[in-house]
N, C-alpha and C positions, 0 to 999 in steps of 0.2 A: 877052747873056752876055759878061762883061771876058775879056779873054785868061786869066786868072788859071786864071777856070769851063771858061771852053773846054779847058784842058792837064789839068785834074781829071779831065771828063769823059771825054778820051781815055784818061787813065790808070785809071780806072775800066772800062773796057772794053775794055782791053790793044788799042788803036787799033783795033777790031773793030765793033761793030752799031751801030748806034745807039742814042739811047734813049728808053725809049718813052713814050707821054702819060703813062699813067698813073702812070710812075716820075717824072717831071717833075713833075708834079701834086701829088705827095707830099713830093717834094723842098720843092717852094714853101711849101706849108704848111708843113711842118718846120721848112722855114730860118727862116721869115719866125716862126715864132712861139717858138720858140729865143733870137732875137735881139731880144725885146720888153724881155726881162729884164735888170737887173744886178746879181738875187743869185741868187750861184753853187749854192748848192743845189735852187735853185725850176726854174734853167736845166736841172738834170742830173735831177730829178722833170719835169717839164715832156718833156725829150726820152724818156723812159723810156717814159713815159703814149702819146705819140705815134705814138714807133717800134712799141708795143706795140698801137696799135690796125690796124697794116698785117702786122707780123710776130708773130704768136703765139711767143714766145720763153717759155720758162719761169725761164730765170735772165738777169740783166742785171746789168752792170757795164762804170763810165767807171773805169780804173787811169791815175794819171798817173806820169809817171817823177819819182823823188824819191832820196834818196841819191846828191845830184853826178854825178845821170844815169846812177846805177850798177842802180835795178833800180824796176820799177813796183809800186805800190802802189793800193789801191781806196779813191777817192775817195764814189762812190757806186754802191751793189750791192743786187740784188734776189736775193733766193732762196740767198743764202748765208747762214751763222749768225754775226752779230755777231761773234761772236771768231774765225773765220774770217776774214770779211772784212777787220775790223783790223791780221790779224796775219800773213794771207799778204804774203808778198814775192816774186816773181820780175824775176829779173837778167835782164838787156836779154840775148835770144838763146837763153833756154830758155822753153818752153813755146811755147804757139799766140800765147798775146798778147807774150810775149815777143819772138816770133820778127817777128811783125806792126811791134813796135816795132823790133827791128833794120834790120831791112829797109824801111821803111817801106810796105811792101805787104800789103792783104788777104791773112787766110789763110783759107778754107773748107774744113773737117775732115767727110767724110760721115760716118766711125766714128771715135771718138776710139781705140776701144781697139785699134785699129789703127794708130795713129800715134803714132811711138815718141816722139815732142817733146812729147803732151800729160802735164800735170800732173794728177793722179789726184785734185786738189781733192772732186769732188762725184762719189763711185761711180756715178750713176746717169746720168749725163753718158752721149749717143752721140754728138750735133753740135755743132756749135761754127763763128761766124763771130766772126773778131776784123781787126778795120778800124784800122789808126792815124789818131792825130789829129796831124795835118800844120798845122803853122802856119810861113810864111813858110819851107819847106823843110826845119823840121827835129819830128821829129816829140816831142809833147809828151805823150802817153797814147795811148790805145787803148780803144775800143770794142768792147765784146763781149758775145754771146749766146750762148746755149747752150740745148740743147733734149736732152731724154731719147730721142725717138725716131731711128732712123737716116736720114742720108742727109735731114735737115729743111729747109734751110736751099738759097733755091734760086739760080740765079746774077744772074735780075733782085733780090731782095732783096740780095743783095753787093751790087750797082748804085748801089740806092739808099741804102746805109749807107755808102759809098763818097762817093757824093757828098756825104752830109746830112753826112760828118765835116769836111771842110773847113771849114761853118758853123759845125760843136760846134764846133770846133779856136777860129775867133774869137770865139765867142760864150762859149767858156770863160775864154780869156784876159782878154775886158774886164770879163766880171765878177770873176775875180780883182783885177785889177786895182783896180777902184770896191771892192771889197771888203779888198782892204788898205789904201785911203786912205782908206776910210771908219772901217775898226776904229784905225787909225793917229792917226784927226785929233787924238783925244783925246790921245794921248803924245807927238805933235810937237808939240802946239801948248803943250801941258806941259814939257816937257823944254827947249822953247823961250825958256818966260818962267819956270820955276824951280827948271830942273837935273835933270843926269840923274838924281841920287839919290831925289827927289820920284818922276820915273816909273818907278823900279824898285818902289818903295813899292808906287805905281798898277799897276802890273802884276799882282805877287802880288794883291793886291783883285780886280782885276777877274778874273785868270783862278781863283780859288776860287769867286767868285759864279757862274762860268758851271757850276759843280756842280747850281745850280738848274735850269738847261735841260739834263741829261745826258739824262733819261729824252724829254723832248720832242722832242729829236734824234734818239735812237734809234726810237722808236716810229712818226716824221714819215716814217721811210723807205718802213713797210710801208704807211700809211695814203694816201700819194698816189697808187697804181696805183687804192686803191677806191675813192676821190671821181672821180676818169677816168671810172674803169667805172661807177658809179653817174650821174653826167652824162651819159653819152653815153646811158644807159637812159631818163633824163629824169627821175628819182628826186633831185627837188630835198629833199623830204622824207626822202627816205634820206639824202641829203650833212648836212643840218641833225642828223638824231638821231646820227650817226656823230661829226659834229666837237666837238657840245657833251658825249655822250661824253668823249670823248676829251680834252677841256678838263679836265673835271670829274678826272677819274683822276689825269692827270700833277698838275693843279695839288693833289690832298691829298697825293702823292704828291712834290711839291717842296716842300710849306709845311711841314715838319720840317727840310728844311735848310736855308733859308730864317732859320726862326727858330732853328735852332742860329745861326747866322753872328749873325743879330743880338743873341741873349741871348749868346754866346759868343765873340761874334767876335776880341778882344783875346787869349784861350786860345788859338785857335786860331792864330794869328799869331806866337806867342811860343810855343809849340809845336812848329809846323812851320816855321820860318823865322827865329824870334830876337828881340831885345826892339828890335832896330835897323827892324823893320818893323811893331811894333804901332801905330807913326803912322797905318797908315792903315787902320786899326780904323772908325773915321765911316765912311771913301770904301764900305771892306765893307758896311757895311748900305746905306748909303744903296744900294748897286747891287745889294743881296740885294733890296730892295725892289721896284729897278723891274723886276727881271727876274722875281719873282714876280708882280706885276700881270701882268706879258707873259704867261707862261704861265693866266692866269688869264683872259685875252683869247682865247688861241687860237688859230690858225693862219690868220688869214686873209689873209695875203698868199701862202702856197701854195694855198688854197681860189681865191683869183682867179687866180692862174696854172694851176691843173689846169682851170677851167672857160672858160676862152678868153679873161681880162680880164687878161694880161698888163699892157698900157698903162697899166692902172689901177696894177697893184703896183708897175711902173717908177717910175710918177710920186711915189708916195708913199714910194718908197727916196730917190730924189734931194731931195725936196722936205726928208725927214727931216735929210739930211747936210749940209746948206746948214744948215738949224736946228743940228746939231750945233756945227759950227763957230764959228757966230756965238755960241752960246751959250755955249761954252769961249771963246773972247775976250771975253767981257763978265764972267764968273765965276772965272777960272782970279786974274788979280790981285787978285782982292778975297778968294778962300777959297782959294787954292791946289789942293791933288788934289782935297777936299771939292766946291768947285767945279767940276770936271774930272767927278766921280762925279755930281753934279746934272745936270749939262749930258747926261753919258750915258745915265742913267736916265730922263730924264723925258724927250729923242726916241726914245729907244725904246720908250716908253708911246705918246708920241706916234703915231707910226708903225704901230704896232697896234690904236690905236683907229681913228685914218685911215681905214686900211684894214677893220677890222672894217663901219665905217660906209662904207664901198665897196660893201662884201659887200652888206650887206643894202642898200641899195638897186638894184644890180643884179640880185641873187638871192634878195632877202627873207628872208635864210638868215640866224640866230642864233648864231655861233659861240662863243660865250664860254661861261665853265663857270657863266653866272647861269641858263641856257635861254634862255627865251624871254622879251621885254621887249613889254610893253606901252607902245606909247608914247602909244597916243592915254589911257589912265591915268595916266600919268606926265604926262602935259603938264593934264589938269584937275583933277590933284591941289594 
C-alpha cells in the first residue's frame, strides 16, 4: 500500500480499528476492476453492479460537483426517476451528499427523517451513506446510497466505500479525461485544418444526431444492475434474450429519428439554427447513420464490462480512438466536416462490432437487434 492508501485508510477509520480481510478483499476487486475501464459510464455501471453485490442498497447515485463548484449534480443514479435525477441540484453544504462534499468526510444517516440536513428527494428514504470522491485533496463528487429501511447501512460497509472512493475518484477522472479527448479528436483535428466556423457547423450535427441514442442512454441505466444480477446467477441465456430485447426496442424506437435527420435533415438545421448551418446537412446523416447501426449493434461494450471482461472493452475503446484520429487525418483535407462525420461514424460502428464480436466469443451471447446469427450458415452459404 503507497503512502497515498495508507492516509485513506486511516482516514477511513477516523485513526481507529483496522481493516478487515474481508473489506480488503472487496476493496481489490472493486479497485482493480473500476480501473480496467476508460469509458466513463461503463466505469459508474460497473461500480454500481459491484458495490451492489456486497451492499444491498436500493437507490445509487455518483453526483459530481458542476456549476463553478457551486453545487453537485447526478452523473449516474439508480432508483431515481429520470427527471429527478437530471434535474436535482444540491449546493455544496446542504443535504447528506452535499454536506459529504463540503467537508470532505463520510456521512452515515441511521434515520434520515430525523436529520434536519437530509433533502426529502425520495419519501421513502430511512438510510443514507454518502462518501466523497477525493482526488488529489479536493473533493470532485460524491458517492451515495440509500436504503428504505432504518439504521441499514453498517459502519464496515462506510469502510469499504470509503476506501473504494479514492479509486472511483481516479478511475472517474481518466476516464473523463480519454473521454473528452476522445469526443474532442474530431473538432480539434477539424478546427485545426479548417476553422473554427467548419466545427461549429460539426458540432450542431453531431450533437442533433446523438437524439438517436437518447432512449439507449436512458434505458442502459436500469438495464446494467440486471445483466450483473443475471451473470452472477449464471443465466447467460437470460443476459442474451434481455439485450437482443432491448436492441430490437430502442433501435425501432430510434429509426424515425434517424430517418427524420436524414429525409429532413437540411429542415431541421434551418429551423433550428439558421441557413448559416445547413452546410452540414451531409455530416447529419452520415452520423445519423452510424449512430443508428450502433444502436442497432447493441450494447456490448457494457455487457463485457458488467460480466467481468473489462480488458476486452478497454482495449477496444483505445484501439477504436487511435482509428478515429488517423482517420480524421487522412479525411478531414480531402472532405472537410463530411470527412470529419465519416471518420466518426464508421469507429464507432467499428467499436461496436469489435466488441459485439468480443461478446460472443467470450460469452456466446448475441446482442444485436438481428438475434441470433448463425454462423456456421452464413459461412456455407
Amino acid at each position: 500500500m503507497n503512502p497515498t492508501d495508507e492516509h485513506t485508510t486511516a482516514t477511513a477509520l477516523n485513526g481507529g480499528a483496522e481493516v478487515s480481510a474481508e473489506v480488503l478483499s472487496t476493496l481489490a476487486e472493486i479497485g482493480e476492476e473500476v480501473n480496467a475501464s476508460l469509458d466513463l459510464d461503463e466505469v459508474l455501471a460497473r461500480s454500481a453492479a459491484l458495490i451492489k453485490r456486497h451492499i444491498d442498497y436500493e437507490i445509487f447515485g455518483v453526483l459530481m460537483i458542476e456549476g463553478d463548484g457551486t453545487y453537485l449534480r447526478h452523473r449516474f443514479a439508480i432508483g431515481y426517476s429520470r427527471e429527478l435525477a437530471d434535474n436535482l441540484r444540491i449546493s455544496l453544504g446542504q443535504g447528506i451528499t452535499g454536506t459529504a462534499a463540503a467537508t470532505g468526510h463520510s456521512v452515515r444517516v441511521s434515520d434520515t427523517s430525523k436529520d434536519p440536513r437530509y433533502i426529502n428527494a425520495i419519501d421513502s428514504v430511512r438510510s443514507e451513506l454518502a462518501v466523497p470522491l477525493m482526488l488529489q485533496g479536493k473533493c470532485v463528487g460524491v458517492l451515495d446510497i440509500q436504503s428504505r429501511h432504518l439504521d441499514y447501512f453498517t459502519k464496515d460497509q462506510q469502510n469499504i466505500l470509503t476506501l473504494l472512493a479514492s479509486r472511483l475518484a481516479v478511475a472517474i477522472e481518466n476516464a473523463r479525461l480519454f473521454q473528452k479527448v476522445r469526443a474532442q479528436a474530431d473538432t480539434l483535428l477539424l478546427g485545426s485544418l479548417k476553422g473554427a466556423k467548419v466545427v461549429g457547423i460539426y458540432g450542431i450535427a453531431d450533437r442533433g444526431s446523438d437524439l438517436i441514442l437518447l432512449l439507449t442512454l436512458i434505458v442502459s441505466t436500469a438495464l446494467a444492475p440486471q445483466i450483473a444480477s443475471l451473470y452472477a446467477s449464471g443465466d447467460i441465456a437470460g443476459i442474451e434474450r434481455v439485450v437482443i430485447k432491448f436492441a430490437r426496442a430502442t433501435f425501432l424506437c430510434s429509426l424515425p429519428v434517424a430517418l427524420a435527420f436524414v429525409g429532413f435533415g437540411f429542415w431541421y438545421l434551418l429551423l433550428f439554427y439558421g441557413s448559416a448551418f445547413t452546410a452540414g446537412q451531409q455530416a447529419l446523416t452520415i452520423l445519423s447513420i452510424g449512430k443508428t447501426l450502433s444502436v442497432l449493434i447493441g450494447l456490448p461494450g457494457m455487457i463485457l464490462i458488467m460480466t467481468g471482461y473489462e480488458r476486452d472493452a478497454a482495449r477496444a475503446i483505445g484501439f477504436s480512438a487511435i482509428i478515429t484520429i488517423l482517420l480524421n487525418l487522412l479525411l478531414i483535407p480531402r472532405w472537410g466536416l463530411e470527412g470529419t462525420a465519416v471518420a466518426t461514424a464508421s469507429t464507432t460502428v467499428l467499436w461496436n462490432i469489435l466488441m459485439a464480436v468480443l461478446l460472443y466469443k467470450r460469452l456466446g451471447i448475441h446482442c444485436t437487434a438481428l438475434g441470433r446469427i448463425s454462423f456456421k450458415q452464413a459461412s456455407h452459404a
